[in-house]
N, C-alpha and C positions, 0 to 999 in steps of 0.2 A: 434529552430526546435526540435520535438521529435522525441525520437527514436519510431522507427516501422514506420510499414503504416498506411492508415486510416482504420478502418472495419465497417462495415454497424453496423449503433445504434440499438440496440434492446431494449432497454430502457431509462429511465430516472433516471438520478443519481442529487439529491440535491445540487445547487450550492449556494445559497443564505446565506449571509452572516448576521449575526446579528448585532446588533452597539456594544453587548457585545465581538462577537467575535475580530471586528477587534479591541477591546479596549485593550483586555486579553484573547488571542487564548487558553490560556491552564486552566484558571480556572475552565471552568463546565466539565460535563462528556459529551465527545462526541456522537454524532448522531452514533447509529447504523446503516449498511445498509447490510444485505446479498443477495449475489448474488448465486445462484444457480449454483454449477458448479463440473464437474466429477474433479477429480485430473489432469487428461490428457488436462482441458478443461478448468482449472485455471487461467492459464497463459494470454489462448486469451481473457476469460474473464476481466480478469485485466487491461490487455491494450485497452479493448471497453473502461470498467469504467473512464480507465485514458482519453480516446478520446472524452469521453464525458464531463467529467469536464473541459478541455479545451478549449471545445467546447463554453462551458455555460460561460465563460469569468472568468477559476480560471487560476491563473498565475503558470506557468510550476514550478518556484519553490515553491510553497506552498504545494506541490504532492511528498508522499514517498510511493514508490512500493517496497514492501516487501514481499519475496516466503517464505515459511517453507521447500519447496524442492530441485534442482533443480537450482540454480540460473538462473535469468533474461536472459534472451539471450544479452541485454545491457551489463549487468552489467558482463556477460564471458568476454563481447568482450573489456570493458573499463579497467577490470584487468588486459587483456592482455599488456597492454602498461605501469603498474607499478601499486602498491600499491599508492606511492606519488600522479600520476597522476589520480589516480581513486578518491582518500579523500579529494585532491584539487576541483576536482567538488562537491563533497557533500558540502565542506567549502564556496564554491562559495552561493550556494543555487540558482541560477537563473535558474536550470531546472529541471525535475525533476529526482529523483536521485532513484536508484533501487539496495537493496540490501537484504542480509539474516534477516528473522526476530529474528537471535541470536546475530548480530552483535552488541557487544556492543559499537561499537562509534558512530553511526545512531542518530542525533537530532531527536526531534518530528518536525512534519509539521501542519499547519490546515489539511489538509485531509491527510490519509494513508490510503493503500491500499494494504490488504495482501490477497497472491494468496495463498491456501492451496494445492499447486502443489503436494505435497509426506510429506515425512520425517515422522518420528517416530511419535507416539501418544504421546510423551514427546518434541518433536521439536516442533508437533502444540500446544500442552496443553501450552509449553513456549512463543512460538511466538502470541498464539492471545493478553493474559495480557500484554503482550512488545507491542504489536500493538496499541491497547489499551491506553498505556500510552504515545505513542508518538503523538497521534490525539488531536489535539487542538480542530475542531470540527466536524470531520468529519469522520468513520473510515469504510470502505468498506473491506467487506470480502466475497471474493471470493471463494467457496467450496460446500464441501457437507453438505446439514442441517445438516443433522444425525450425520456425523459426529464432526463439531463444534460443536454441540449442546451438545456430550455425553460428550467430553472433556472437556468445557465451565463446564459443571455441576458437574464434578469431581472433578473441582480447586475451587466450592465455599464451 
């Protein structure tokens, strides 16, 4: 089961899998995909994209949702009950697991999915390359062009 509810699809997010990917998830450079969205607007954004690739038959664990602001409303509510109990489900991997895009003990998934909810122009400048690197083949990013984009061009 996922966390949230469902929210009406507003588009189409890539679910199709390659024979490369399911051979060697993390050899190529992943699929870009931006999704348009205010900071405030991140979030519900994120969890469409996630409702959507669930939808299109990718399995709950192959999905890492990661904010630059703000953490997951999941992922408040899963720390509440212990650090052990929170890292144990990411360890799991059978669902999908929502956390900061600085954390450093976060595996890559085939798809990730970062919400550019807030944080510093140093938080997102760090979190998209970490996003980035943990996408096997799939990386969805949730925000504002302009934004991603000036920051994106700053770190090459």
């Amino acid at each position: 089961m996922r966390p949230g509810s469902p929210s009406p699809h507003r588009g189409s997010v890539p679910s199709q899998r390659t024979p490369r990917e399911a051979a060697d998830a993390g050899a190529a450079t992943p699929q870009i995909q931006l999704i348009p969205a205010t900071a405030q607007g991140a979030l519900d954004a994120a969890d469409e994209a996630v409702d959507l690739l669930l939808d299109s038959g990718r399995a709950p664990g192959e999905v890492l949702v990661l904010t630059t602001g703000d953490p997951h409303p999941w992922a408040a509510h899963e720390l509440s009950f212990g650090e052990a109990s929170y890292w144990a489900q990411h360890d799991a991997k059978d669902d999908v697991f929502y956390a900061a895009a600085d954390a450093d003990r976060v595996a890559g998934r085939p798809v990730v999915v970062i919400a550019v909810n807030g944080g510093s122009d140093a938080a997102v400048a760090g979190g998209l390359p970490a996003a980035m690197a943990r996408a096997g083949a799939l990386l969805i990013v949730c925000g504002d062009p302009q934004r991603v984009n000036a920051l994106l061009s700053t770190k090459a």
